[in-house]
C-alpha positions in Angstrom: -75.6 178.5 72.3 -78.5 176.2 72.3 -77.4 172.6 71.2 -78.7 172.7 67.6 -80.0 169.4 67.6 -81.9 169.3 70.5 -83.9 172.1 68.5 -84.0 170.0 65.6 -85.5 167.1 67.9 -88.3 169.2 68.7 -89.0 170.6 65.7 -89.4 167.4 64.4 -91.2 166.3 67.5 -94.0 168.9 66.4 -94.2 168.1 63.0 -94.3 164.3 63.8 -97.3 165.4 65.4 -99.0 168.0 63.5 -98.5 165.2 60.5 -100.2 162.2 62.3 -102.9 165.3 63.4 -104.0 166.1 60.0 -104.1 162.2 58.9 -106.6 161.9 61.4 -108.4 164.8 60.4 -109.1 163.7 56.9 -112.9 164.2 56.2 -113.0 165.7 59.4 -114.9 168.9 58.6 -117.0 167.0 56.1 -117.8 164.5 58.9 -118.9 167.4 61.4 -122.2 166.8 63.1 -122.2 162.9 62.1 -123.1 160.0 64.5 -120.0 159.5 66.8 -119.4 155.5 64.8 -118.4 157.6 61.5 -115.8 156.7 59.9 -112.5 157.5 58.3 -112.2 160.9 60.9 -111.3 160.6 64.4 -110.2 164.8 64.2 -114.0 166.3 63.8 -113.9 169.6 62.8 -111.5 172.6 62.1 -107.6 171.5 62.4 -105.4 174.3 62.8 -101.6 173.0 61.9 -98.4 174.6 63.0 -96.6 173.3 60.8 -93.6 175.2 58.7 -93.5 177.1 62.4 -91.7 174.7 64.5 -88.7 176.4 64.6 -90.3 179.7 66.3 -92.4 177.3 69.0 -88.3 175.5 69.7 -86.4 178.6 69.1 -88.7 180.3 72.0 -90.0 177.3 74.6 -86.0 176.0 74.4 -85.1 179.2 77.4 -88.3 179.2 79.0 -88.5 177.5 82.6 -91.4 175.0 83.7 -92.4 178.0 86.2 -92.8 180.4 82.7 -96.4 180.9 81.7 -97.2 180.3 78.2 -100.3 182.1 76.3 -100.5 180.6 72.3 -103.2 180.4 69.8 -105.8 178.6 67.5 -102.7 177.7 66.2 -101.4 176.3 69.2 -100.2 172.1 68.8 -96.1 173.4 68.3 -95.9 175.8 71.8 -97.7 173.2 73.5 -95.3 170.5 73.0 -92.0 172.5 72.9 -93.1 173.5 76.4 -94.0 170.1 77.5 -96.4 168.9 77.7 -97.3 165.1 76.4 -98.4 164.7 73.0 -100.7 161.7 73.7 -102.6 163.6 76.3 -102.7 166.1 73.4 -103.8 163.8 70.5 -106.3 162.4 72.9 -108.1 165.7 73.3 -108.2 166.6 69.4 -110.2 163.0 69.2 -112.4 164.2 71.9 -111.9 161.9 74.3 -111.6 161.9 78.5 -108.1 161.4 78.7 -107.4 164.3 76.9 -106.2 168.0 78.8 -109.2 169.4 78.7 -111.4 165.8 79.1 -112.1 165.5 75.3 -114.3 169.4 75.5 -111.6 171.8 74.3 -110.4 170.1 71.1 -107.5 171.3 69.2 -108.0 175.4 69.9 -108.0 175.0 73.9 -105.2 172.8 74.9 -103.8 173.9 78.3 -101.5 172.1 81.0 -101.1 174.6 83.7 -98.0 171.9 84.7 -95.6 173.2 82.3 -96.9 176.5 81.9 -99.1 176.2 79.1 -102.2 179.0 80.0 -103.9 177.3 77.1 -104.2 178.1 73.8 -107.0 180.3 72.5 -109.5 180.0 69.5 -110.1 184.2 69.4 -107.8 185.9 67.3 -105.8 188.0 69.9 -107.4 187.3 73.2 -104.0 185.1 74.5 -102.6 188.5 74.8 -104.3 190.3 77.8 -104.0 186.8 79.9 -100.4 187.1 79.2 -100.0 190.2 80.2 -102.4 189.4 83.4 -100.0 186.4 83.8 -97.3 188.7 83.8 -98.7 191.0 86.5 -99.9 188.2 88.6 -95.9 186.7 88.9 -94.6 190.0 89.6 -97.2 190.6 92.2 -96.1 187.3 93.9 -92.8 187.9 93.7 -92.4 185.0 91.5 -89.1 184.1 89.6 -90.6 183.2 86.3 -91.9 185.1 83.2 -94.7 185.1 80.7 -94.3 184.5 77.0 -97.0 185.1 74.6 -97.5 184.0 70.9 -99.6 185.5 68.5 -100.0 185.9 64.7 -99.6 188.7 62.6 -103.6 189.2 62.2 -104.0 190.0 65.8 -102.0 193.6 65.7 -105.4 194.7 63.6 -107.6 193.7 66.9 -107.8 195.8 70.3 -105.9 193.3 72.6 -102.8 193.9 70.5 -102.6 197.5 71.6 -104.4 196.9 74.9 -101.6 194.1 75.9 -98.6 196.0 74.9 -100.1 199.7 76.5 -100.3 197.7 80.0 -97.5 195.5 80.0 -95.4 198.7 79.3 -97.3 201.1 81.8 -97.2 198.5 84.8 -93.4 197.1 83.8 -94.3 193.6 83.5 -92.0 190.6 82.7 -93.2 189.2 79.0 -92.0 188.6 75.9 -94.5 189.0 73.1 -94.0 186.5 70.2 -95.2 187.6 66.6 -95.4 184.7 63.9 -95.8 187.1 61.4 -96.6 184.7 58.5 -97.6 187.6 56.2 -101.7 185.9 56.1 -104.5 186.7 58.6 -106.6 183.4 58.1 -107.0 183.7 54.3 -106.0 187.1 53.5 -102.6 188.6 52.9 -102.4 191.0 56.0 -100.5 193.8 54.2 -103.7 194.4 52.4 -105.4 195.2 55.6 -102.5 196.6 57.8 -101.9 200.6 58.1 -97.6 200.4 58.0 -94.7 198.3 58.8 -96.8 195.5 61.2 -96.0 194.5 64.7 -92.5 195.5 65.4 -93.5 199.4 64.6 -96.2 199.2 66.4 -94.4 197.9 69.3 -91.4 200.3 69.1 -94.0 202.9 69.1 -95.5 202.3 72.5 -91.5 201.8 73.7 -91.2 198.3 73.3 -87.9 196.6 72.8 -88.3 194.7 69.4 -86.0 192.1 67.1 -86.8 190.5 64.0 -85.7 187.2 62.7 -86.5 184.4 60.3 -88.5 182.2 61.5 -87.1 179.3 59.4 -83.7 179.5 60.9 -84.3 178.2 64.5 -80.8 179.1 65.5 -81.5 182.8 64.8 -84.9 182.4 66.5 -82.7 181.0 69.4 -80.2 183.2 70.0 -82.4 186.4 69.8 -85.1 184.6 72.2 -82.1 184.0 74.6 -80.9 187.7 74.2 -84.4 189.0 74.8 -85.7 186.6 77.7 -82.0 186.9 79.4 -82.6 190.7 79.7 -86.0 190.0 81.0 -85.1 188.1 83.7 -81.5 190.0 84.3 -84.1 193.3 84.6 -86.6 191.0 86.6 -83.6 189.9 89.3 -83.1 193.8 89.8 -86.7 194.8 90.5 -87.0 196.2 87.2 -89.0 195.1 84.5 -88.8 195.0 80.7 -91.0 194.0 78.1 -89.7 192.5 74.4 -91.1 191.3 71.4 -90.1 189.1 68.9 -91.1 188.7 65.4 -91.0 185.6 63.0 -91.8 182.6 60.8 -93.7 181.7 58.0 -96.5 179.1 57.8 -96.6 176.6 55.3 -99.9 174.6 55.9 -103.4 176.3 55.0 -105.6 177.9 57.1 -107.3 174.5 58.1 -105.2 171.3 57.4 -104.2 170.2 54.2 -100.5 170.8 54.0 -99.1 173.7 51.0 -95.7 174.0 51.4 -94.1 176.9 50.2 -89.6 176.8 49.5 -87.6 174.7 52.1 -89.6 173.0 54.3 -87.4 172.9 57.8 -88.3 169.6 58.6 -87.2 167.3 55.2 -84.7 170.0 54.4 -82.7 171.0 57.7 -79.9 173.9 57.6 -76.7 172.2 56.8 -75.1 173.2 60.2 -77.7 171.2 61.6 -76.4 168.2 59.3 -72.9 169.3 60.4 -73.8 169.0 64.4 -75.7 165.7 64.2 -72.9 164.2 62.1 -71.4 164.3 65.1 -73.4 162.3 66.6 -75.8 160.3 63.6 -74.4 159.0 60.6 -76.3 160.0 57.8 -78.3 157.0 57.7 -78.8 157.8 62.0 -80.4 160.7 60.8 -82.4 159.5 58.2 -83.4 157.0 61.1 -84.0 159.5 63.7 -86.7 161.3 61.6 -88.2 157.9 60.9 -88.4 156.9 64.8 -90.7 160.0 65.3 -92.7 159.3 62.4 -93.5 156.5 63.9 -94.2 158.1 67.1 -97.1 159.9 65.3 -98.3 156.9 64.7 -98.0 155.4 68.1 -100.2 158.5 69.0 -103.0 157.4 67.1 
């Protein structure tokens, strides 16, 4: 079992982030197109949060290797992290500037570190599925002993890539796991309103896919089936077999574009009591109240 509060540190790590992200952002969208002195926003544009989701991104990226490739979305700040890669480098590239991933021209939709993984995340609905799936092909054409994990929102199994992903990772055996953060809204529409039966896990069992649900507020249960799932990947992989999974989860509780709406328990303020249990173990209760401090504060350093 996965150390719960090692999860609970990223988690945390992302929202840490994603918080000091949106403060930035404030009059952002409204400062669009402005002279590069205007002030209060350093964030110009569209910010897309991730947070209420951390515990899918740390669930998932806690058994992936630095050799796994890693395909996300608009919605993309939580993977990134929980797979590595350095949040400053990350901040710096939402403000646009050189020292950021992409040299301050992606922006908060195309973050990518190809070091740890992280294929880059993708501002079209969708299209991280077919380079997963080409990721997928390209390690098992190499030989390589790694795997390719994909994460995608519940809007995209309306779009062609779903279908188009899943039909070739099945028919050519490849080695991903297909992540659904099925948050029940496709931008700003509920997507059982514009979705023909059960949603993504259906759809995948109809093409012969392999595939678990879980909540995607309880990171331990988005741990353990992540573990099950990518373990018979690479046990398959190791034989010269291949197998493809998905896993569906989570809820978002941030709007479409910034500006936080929290909906119930928020995992972050409000862990699961086991995970009070473990880090009593470890942090008193005013340690933990500290600890969540420390990387509130490391949002800030960010800026």
């Amino acid at each position: 079992m996965t150390d719960l509060l090692s999860l609970y540190r990223t988690m945390v790590r992302i929202r840490a982030f994603e918080d000091a992200a949106e403060a930035a952002s404030q009059g952002g969208v409204s400062a669009f197109g402005q002279s590069a002195t205007a002030q209060p926003a350093r964030v110009r544009g569209p910010l897309h949060l991730s947070t209420g989701q951390e515990a899918v991104a740390a669930g998932v990226c806690a058994h992936l290797k630095p050799a796994d490739l890693l395909t996300s979305t608009h919605r993309g700040h939580g993977h990134t992290l929980a797979k590595g890669a350095d949040p400053t480098r990350m901040m710096c590239e939402l403000f646009g500037k050189a020292s950021g991933y992409n040299g301050g021209k992606g922006g908060s939709m195309h973050i990518a570190d190809f070091s740890v993984g992280m294929l880059g995340a993708n501002g079209v609905v969708a299209a991280g599925l077919p380079i997963a799936v080409g990721a997928a092909q390209g390690l098992k054409l190499r030989g390589q002993d790694a795997i390719a994990v994909c994460f995608f929102g519940d809007g995209a199994i309306n779009r062609g890539p779903f279908m188009e992903a899943l039909n070739w990772a099945v028919v050519y055996q490849l080695p991903v796991l297909f992540v659904c953060e099925d948050n029940r809204i496709s931008a700003t529409t509920e997507s059982g309103k514009m979705t023909a039966g059960p949603g993504a896990s259906a759809r995948a069992a109809a093409m012969g896919i392999a595939a678990v649900q879980v909540d995607g507020t309880d990171v331990q249960a988005v741990s353990d089936a992540a573990a099950t799932l990518i373990g018979d990947i690479r046990t398959i992989y190791d034989n010269y077999d291949f197998k493809t999974q998905i896993l569906a989860a989570s809820i978002r509780t941030a709007n479409h574009v910034k500006d936080c709406a929290m909906i119930g328990a928020d995992v972050i303020t409000a862990p699961p009591a086991v995970i009070k249990g473990l880090a009593s173990h470890v942090l008193t209760d005013k340690g933990l109240e500290q600890f969540l401090k420390d990387w509130a504060k490391t949002g800030q350093k960010i800026l």
